[in-house]
Short mmCIF file of the C-alpha atoms (twelve columns), coordinates in Angstrom:
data_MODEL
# 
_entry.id   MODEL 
# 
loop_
_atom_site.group_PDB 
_atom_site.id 
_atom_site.type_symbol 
_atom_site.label_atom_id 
_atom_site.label_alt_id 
_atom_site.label_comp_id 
_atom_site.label_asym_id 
_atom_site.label_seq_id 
_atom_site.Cartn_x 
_atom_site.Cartn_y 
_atom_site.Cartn_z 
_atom_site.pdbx_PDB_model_num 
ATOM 1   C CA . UNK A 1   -34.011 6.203   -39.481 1 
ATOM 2   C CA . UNK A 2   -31.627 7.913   -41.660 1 
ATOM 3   C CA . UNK A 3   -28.688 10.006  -40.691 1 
ATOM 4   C CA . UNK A 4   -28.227 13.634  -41.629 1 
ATOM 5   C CA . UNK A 5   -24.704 14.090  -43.139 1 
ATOM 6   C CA . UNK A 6   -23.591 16.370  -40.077 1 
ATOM 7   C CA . UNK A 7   -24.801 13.609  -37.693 1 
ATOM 8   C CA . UNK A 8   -22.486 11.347  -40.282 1 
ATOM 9   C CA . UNK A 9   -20.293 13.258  -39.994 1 
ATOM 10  C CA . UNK A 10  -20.232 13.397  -35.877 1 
ATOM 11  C CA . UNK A 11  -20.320 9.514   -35.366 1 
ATOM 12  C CA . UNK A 12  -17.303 8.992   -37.824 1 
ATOM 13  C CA . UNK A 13  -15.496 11.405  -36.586 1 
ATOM 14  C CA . UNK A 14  -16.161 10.272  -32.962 1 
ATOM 15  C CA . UNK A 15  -15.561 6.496   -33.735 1 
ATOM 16  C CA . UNK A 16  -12.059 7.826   -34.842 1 
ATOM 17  C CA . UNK A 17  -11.241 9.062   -31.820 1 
ATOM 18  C CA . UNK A 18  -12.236 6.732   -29.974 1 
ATOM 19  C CA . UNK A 19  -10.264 4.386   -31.904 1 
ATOM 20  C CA . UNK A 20  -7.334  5.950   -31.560 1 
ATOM 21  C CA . UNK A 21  -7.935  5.775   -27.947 1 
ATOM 22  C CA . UNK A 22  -8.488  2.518   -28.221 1 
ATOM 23  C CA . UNK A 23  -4.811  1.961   -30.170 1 
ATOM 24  C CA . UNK A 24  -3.412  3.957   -27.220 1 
ATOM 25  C CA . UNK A 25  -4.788  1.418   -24.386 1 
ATOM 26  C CA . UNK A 26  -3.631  -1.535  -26.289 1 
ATOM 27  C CA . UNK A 27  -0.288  -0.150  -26.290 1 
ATOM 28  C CA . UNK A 28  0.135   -0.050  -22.457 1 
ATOM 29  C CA . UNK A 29  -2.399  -2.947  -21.848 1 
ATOM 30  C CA . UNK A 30  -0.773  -5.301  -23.707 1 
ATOM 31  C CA . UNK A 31  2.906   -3.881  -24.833 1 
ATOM 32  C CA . UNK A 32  4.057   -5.580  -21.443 1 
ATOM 33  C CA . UNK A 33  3.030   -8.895  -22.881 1 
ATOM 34  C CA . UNK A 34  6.619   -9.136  -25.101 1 
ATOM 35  C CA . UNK A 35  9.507   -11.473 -23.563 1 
ATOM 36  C CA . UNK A 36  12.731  -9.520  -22.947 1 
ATOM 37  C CA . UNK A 37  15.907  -10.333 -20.746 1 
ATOM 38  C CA . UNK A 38  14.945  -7.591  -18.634 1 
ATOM 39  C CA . UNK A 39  11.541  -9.414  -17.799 1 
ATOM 40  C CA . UNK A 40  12.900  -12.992 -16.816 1 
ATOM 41  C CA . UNK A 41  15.305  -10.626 -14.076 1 
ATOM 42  C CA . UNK A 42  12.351  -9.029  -12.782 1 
ATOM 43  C CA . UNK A 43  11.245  -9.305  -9.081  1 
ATOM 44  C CA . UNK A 44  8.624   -12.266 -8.570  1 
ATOM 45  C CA . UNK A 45  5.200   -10.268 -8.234  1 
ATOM 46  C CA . UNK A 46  3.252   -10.033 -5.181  1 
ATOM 47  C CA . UNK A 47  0.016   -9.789  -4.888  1 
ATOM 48  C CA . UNK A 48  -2.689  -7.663  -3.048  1 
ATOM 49  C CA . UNK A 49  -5.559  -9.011  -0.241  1 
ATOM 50  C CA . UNK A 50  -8.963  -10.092 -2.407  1 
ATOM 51  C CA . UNK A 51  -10.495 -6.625  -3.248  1 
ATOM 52  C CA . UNK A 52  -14.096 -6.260  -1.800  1 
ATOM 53  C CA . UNK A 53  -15.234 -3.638  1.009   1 
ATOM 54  C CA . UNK A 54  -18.687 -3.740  2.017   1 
ATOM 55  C CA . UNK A 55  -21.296 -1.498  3.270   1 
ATOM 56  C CA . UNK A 56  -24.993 -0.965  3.699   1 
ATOM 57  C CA . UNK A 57  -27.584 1.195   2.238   1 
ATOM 58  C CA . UNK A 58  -30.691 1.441   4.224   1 
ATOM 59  C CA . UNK A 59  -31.237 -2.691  4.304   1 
ATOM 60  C CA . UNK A 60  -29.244 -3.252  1.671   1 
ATOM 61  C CA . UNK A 61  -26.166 -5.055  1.846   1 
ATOM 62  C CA . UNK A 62  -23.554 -3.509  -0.496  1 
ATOM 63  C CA . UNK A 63  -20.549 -5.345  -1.586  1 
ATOM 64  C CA . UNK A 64  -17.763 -3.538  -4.022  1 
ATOM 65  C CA . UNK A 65  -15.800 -5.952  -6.241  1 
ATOM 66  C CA . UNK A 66  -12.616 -5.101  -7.760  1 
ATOM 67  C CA . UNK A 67  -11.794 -6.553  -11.319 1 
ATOM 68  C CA . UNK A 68  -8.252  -5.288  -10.656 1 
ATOM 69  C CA . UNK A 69  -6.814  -2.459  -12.417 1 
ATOM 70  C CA . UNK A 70  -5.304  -1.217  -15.486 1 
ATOM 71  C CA . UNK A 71  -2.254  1.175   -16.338 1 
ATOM 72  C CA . UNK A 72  -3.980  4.156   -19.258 1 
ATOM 73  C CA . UNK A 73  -2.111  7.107   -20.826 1 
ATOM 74  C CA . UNK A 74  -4.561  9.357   -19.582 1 
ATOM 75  C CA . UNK A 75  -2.767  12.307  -20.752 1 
ATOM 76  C CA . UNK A 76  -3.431  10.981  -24.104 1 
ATOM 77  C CA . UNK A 77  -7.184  9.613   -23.601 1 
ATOM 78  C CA . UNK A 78  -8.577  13.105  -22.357 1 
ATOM 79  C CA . UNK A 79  -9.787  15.686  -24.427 1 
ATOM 80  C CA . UNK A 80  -7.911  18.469  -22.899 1 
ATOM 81  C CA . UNK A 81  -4.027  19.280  -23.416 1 
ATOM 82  C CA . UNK A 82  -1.497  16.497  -22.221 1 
ATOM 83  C CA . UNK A 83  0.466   18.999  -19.860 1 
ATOM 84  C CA . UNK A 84  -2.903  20.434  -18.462 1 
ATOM 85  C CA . UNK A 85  -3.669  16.616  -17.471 1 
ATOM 86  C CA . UNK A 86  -0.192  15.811  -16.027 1 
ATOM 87  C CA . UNK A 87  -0.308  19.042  -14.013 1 
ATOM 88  C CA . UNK A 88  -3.430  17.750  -12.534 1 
ATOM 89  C CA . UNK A 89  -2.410  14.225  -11.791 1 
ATOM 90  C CA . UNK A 90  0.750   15.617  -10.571 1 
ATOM 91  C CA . UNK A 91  -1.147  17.800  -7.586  1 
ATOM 92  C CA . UNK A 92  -2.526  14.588  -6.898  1 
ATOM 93  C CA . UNK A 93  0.721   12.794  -6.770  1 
ATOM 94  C CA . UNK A 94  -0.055  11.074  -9.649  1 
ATOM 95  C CA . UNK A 95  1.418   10.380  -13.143 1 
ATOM 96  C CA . UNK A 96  0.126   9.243   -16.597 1 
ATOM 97  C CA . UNK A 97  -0.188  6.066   -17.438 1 
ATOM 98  C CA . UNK A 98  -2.531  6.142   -14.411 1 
ATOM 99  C CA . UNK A 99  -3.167  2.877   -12.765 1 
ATOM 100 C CA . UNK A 100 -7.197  2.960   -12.943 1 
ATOM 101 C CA . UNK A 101 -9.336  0.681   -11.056 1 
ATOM 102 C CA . UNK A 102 -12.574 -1.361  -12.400 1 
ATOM 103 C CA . UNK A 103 -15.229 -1.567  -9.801  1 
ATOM 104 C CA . UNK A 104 -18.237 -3.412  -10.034 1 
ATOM 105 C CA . UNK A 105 -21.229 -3.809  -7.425  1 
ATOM 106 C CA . UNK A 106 -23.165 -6.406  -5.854  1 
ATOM 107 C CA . UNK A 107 -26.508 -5.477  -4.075  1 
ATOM 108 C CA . UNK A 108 -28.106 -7.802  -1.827  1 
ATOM 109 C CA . UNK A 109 -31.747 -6.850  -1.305  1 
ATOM 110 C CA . UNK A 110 -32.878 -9.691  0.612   1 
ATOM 111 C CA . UNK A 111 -35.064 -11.303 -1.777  1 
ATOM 112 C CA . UNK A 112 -32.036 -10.680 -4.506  1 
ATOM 113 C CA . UNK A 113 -28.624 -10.996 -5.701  1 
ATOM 114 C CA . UNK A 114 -28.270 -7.588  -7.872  1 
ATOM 115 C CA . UNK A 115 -24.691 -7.217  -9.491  1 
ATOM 116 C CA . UNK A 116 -23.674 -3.703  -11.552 1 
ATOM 117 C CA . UNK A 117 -21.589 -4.799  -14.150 1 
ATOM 118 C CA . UNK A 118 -19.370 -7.396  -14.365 1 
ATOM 119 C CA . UNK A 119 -15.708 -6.399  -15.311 1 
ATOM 120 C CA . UNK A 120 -13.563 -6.843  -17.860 1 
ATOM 121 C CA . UNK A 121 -12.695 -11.288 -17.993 1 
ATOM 122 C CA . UNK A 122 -10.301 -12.082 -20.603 1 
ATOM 123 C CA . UNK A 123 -11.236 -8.836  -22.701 1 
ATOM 124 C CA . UNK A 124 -9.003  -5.437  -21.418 1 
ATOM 125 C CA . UNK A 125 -5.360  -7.518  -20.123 1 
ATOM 126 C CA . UNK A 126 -3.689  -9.726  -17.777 1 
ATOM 127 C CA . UNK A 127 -4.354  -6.968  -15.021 1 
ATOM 128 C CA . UNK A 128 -8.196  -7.345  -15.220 1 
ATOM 129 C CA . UNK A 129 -10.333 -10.209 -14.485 1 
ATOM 130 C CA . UNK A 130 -10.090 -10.715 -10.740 1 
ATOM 131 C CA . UNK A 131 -14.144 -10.065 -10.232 1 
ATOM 132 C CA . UNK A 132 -15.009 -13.690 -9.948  1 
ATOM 133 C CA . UNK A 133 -12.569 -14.660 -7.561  1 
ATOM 134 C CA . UNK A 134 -12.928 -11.443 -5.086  1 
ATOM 135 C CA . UNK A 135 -17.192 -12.229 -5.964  1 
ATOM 136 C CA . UNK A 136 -16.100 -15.598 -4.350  1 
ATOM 137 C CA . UNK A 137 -13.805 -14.360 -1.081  1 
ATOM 138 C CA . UNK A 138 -16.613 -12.093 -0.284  1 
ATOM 139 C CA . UNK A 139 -18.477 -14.878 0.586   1 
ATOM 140 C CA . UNK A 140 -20.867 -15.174 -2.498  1 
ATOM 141 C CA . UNK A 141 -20.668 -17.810 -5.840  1 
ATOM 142 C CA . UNK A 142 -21.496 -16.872 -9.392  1 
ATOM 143 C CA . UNK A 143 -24.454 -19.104 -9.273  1 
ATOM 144 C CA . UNK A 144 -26.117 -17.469 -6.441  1 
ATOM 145 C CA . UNK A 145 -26.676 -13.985 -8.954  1 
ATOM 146 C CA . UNK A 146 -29.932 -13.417 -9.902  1 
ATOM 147 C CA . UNK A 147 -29.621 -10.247 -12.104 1 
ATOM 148 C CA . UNK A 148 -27.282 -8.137  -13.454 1 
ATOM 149 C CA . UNK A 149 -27.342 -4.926  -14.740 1 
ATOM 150 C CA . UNK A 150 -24.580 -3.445  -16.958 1 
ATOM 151 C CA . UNK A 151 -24.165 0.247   -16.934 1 
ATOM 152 C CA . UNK A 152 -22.802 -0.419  -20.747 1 
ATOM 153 C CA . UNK A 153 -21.479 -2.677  -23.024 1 
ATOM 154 C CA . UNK A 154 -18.062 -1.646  -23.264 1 
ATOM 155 C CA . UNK A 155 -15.452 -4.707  -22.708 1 
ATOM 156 C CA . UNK A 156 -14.533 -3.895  -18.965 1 
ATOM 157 C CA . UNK A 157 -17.647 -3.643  -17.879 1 
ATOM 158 C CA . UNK A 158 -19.567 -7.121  -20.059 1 
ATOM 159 C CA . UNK A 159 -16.492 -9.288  -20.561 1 
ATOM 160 C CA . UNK A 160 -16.911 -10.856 -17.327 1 
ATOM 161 C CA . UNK A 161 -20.244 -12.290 -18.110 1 
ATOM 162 C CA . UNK A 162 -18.953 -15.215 -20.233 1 
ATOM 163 C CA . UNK A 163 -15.755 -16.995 -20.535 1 
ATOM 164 C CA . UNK A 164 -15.331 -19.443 -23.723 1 
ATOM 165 C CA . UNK A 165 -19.027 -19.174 -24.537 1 
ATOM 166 C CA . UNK A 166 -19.958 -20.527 -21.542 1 
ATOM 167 C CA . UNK A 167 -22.264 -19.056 -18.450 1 
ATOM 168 C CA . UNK A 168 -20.252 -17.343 -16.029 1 
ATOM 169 C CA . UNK A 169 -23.542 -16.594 -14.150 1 
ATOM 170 C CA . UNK A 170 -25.634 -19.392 -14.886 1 
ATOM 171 C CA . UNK A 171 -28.653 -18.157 -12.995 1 
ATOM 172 C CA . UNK A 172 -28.982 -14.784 -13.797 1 
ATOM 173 C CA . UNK A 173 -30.287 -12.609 -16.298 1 
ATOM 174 C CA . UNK A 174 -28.946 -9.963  -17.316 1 
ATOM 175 C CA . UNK A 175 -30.392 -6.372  -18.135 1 
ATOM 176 C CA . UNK A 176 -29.084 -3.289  -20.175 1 
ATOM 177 C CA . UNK A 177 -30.545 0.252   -22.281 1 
ATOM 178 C CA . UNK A 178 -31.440 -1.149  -25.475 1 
ATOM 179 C CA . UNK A 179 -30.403 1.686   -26.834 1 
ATOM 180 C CA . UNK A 180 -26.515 0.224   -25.709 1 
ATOM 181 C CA . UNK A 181 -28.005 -3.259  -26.963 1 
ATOM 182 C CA . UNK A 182 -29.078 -2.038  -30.679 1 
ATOM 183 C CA . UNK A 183 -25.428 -0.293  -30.755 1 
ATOM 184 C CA . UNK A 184 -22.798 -2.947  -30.191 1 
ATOM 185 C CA . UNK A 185 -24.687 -5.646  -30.796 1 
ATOM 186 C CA . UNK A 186 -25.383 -4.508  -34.726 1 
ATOM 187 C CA . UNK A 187 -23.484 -6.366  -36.961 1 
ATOM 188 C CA . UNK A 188 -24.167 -3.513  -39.307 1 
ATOM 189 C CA . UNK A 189 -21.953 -0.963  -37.021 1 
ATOM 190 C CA . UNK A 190 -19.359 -3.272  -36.311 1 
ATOM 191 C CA . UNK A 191 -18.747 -3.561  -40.503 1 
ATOM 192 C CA . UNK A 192 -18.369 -0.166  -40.484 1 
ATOM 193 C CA . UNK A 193 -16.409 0.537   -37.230 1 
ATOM 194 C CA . UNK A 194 -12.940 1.216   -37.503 1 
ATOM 195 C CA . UNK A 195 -10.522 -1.670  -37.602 1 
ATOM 196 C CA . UNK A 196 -9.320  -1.052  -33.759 1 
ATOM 197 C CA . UNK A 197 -13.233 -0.531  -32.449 1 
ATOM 198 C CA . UNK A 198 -14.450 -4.424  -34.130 1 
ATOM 199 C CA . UNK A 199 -13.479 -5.532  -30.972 1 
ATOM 200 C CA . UNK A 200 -15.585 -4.052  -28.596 1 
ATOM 201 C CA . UNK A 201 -18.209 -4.923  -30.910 1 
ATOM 202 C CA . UNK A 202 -16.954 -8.479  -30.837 1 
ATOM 203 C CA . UNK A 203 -16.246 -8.517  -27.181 1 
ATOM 204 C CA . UNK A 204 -19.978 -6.922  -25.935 1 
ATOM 205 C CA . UNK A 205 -21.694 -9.800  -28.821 1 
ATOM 206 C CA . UNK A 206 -19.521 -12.980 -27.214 1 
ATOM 207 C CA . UNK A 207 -20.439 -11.631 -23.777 1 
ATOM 208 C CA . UNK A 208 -23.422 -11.663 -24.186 1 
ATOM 209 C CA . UNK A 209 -24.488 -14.191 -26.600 1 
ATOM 210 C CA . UNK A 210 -24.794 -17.367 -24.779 1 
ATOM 211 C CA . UNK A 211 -27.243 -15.142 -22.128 1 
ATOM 212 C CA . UNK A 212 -29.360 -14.209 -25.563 1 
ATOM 213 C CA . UNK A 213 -29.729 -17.990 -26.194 1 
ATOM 214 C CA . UNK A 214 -30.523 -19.282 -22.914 1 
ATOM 215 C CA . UNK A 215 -33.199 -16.295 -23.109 1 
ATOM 216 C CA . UNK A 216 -31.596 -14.883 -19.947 1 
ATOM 217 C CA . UNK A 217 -30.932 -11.327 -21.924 1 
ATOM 218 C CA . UNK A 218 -34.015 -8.539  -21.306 1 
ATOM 219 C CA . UNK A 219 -32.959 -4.916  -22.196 1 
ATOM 220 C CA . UNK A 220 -35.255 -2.410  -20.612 1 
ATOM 221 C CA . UNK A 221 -36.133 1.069   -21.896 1 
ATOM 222 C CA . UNK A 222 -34.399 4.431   -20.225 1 
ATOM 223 C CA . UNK A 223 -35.611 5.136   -16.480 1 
ATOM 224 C CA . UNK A 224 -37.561 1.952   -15.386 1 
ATOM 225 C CA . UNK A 225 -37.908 0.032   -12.260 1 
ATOM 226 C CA . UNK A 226 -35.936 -3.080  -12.611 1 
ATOM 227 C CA . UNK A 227 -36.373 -4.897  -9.227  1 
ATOM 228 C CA . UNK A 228 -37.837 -3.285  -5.610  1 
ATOM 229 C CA . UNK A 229 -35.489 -0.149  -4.627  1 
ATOM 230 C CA . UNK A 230 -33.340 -0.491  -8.035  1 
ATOM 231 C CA . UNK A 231 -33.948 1.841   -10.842 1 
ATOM 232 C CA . UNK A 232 -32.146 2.503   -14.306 1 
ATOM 233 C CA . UNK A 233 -31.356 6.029   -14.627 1 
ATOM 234 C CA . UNK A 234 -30.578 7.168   -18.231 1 
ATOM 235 C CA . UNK A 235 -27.510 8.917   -18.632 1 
ATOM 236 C CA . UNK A 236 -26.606 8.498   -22.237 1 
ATOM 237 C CA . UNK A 237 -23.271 10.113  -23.371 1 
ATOM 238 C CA . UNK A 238 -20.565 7.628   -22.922 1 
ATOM 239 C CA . UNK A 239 -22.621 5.377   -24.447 1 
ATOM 240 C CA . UNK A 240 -25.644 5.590   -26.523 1 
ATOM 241 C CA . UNK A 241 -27.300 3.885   -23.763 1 
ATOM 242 C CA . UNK A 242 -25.416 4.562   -20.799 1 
ATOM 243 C CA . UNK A 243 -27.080 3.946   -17.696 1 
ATOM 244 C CA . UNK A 244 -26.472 4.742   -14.369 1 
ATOM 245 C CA . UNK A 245 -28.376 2.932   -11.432 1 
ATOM 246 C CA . UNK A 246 -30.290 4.384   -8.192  1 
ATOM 247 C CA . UNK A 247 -30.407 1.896   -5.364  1 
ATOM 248 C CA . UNK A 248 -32.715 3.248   -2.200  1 
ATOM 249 C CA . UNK A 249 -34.079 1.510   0.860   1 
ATOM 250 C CA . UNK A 250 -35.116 2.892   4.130   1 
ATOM 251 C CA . UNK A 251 -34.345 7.331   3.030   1 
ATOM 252 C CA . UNK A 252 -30.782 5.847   2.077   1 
ATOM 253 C CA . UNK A 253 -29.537 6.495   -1.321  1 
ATOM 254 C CA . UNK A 254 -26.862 5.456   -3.589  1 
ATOM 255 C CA . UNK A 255 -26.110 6.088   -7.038  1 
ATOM 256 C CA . UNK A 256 -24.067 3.910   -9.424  1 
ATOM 257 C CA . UNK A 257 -22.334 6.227   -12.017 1 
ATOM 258 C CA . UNK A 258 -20.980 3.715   -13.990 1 
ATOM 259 C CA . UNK A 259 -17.919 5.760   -16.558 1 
ATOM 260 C CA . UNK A 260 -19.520 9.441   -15.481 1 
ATOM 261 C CA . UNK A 261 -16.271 9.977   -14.730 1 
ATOM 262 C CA . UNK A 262 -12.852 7.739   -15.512 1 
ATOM 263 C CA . UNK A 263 -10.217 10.704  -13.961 1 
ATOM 264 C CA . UNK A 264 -11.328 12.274  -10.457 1 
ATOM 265 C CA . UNK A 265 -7.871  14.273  -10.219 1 
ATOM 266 C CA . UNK A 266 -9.133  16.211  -13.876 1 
ATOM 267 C CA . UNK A 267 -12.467 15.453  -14.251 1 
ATOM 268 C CA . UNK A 268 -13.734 17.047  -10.576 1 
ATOM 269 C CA . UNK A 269 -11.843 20.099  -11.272 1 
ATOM 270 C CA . UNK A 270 -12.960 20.446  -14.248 1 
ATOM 271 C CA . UNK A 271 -16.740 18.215  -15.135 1 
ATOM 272 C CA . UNK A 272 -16.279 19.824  -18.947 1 
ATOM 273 C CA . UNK A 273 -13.311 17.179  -19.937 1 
ATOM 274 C CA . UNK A 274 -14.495 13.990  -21.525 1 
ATOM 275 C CA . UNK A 275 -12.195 11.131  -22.824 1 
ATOM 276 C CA . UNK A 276 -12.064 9.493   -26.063 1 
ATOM 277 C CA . UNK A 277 -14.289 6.283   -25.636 1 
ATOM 278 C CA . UNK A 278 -17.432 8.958   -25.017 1 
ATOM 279 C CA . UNK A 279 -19.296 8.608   -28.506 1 
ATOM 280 C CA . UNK A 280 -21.470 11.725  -27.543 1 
ATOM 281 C CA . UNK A 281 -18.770 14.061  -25.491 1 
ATOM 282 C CA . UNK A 282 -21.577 16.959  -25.349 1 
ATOM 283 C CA . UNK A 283 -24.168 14.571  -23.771 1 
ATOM 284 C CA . UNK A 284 -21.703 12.628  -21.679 1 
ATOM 285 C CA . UNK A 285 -20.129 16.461  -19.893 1 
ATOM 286 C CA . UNK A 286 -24.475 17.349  -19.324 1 
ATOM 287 C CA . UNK A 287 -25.295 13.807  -18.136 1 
ATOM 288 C CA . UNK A 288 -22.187 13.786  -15.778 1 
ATOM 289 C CA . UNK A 289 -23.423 17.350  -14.439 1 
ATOM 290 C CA . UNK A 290 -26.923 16.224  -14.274 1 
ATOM 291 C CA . UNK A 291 -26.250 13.306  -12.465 1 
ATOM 292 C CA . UNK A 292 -23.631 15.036  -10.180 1 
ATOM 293 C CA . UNK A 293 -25.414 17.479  -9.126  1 
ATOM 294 C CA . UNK A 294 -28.319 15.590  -8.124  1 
ATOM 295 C CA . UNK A 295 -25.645 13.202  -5.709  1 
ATOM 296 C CA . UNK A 296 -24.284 16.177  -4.308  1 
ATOM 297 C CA . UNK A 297 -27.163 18.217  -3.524  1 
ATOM 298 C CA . UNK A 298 -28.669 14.818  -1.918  1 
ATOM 299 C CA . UNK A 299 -25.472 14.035  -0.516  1 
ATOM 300 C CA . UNK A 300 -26.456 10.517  -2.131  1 
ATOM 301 C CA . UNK A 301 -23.686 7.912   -1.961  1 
ATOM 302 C CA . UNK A 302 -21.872 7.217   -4.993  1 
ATOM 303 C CA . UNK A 303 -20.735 4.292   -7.113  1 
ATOM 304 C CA . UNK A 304 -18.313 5.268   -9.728  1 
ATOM 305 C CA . UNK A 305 -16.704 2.113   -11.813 1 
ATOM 306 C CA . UNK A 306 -12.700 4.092   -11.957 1 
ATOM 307 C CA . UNK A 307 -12.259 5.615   -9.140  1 
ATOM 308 C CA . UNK A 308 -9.950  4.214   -6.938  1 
ATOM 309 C CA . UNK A 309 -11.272 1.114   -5.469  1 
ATOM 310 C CA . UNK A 310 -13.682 0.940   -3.887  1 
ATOM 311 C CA . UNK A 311 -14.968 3.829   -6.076  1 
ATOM 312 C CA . UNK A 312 -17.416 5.069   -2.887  1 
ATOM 313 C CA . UNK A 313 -17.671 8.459   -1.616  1 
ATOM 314 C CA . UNK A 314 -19.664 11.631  -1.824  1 
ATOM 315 C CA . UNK A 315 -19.703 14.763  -3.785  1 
ATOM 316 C CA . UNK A 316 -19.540 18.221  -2.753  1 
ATOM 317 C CA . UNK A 317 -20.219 20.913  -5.054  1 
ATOM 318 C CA . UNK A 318 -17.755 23.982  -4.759  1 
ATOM 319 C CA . UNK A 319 -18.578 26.481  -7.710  1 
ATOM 320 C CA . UNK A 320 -18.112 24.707  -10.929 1 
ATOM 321 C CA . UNK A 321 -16.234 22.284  -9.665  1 
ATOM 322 C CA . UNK A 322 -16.743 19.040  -6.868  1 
ATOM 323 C CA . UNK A 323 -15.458 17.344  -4.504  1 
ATOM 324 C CA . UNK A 324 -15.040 13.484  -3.681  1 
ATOM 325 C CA . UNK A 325 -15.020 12.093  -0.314  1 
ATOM 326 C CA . UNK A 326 -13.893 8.823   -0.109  1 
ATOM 327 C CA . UNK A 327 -16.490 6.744   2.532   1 
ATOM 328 C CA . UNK A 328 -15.738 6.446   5.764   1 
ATOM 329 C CA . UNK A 329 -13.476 2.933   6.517   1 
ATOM 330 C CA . UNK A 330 -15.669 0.666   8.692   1 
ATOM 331 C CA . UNK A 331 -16.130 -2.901  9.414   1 
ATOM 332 C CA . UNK A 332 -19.627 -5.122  8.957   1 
ATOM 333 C CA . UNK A 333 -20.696 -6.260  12.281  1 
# 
């Protein structure tokens, strides 16, 4: 179907920005990367416990997986004014770059190994890529997966799926919006992305590739039920196809936002700032309010991919704004 010109004229000017966000998170991600003196004097690193905390829904067995984290200038990637974002982190005692986490789920059903998204592998950093190896100290091996379902095809969220063309999940298939799927998978829009988006295009088509030719690759359509108790729930913005999840059993709910929200120290106060990787910022600020409101007025559970790990909690609505509460600490028994 053809474009209209202002449509054109929306996506281009979109892709730019998000391409200049892009540019910005290479700069931290990877501007560490250069040899100095002052690097071969530094400290020798040390290293956190494995990064999983688990919980249940209903009869569910819920198990978040941290890909690790990475450092973004997140005064730069929001659309609001840098000092209005640093006065925000700053009354939460943070600071830009903000160390952000990348969460991913894995829901046990009984009868299935579900996991939401797979983090970034070799794709976003050195920082990123511990999902396999927490996936294994929780107790659980990549062949055991049955499905997994991507909340979008962005690189921190697919470039766990493969690593040199090879199956990182041999035994599962894997599920997305084809909406998401027609978008970075089209050769066609990668030709005429900007030089610094080509990779996410490149990065979401290696991913998922090798799953395409094994015929382990099904994309489903908007809100459909994918497995018993897990649904897709449209919530294009971020994405064209951006998909959150809904995961019930026994009256217990949780929802899996996916990137609804990358900043809770901004975005909570104020649900109308998006960032630059949205490629609709008008649908991503109504899906984010759609969706939020829905959680809070539940008092669902929620699954958000960057906020801090384990990204679980609930949310309160006060006036225009919310609230997150971080779950509860407890221990399986």
């Amino acid at each position: 179907m053809a474009l209209s010109a202002r449509k054109k004229y929306m996506l281009n000017l979109n892709m730019t920005k998000m391409a200049h966000a892009v540019a910005l998170v290479s700069t931290v991600a990877f501007g560490a990367l250069s040899t100095t003196p002052a690097m071969a004097a530094a400290p020798m690193a040390k290293f956190s416990a494995p990064g999983f905390y688990r919980l249940m829904v209903g009869d569910f067995e819920v198990t978040a997986l941290s890909d690790g984290t990475a450092d973004l200038p997140m005064d730069q990637l929001l659309q609001e004014a840098p000092a209005k974002t640093n006065k925000a982190l700053a009354n939460a005692f943070l600071k830009s770059p903000l160390e952000t986490s990348v969460n991913a789920y894995l829901i046990n059903t009984g009868s299935k190994l579900v996991l939401i998204d797979t983090g970034a592998g070799s794709l976003f950093g050195p920082t990123l890529g511990k999902l396999v190896a927490n996936l294994k100290a929780s107790g659980y091996q990549p062949a055991e997966i049955d499905e997994i379902y991507l909340t979008h095809l962005h690189p921190d969220h697919v470039g766990g799926l493969a690593a040199e063309g090879n199956l990182t999940f041999p035994n599962a298939t894997v599920r997305a919006d084809q909406r998401d799927s027609d978008y970075w998978l089209s050769h066609a829009n990668m030709e005429h992305a900007p030089a610094s988006m080509k990779g996410f295009f490149q990065g979401a088509t290696a991913s998922l590739k090798p799953y395409i030719d094994a015929n382990k690759y099904q994309p489903f359509s908007a809100n459909t039920e994918l497995t018993p108790g897990i649904k897709s729930y449209a919530s294009y913005g971020h994405t064209a196809g951006h998909t959150s999840y809904v995961i019930e059993s026994h009256g217990s709910k949780m929802i899996v936002v996916g990137d609804l929200i990358h900043v809770p120290a901004v975005q909570l106060n104020n649900p109308d700032v998006t960032i630059g990787f949205d490629t609709d910022p008008k649908a991503a600020v109504e899906a984010r309010g759609r969706v939020f409101k829905e959680a809070a007025a539940d008092g669902d559970l929620v699954a958000a991919a960057h906020i801090q790990f384990p990204g679980l909690g609930h949310l309160r609505l006060k006036g225009k704004s919310y609230q997150w509460i971080p779950v509860n600490y407890t221990q399986m028994r």
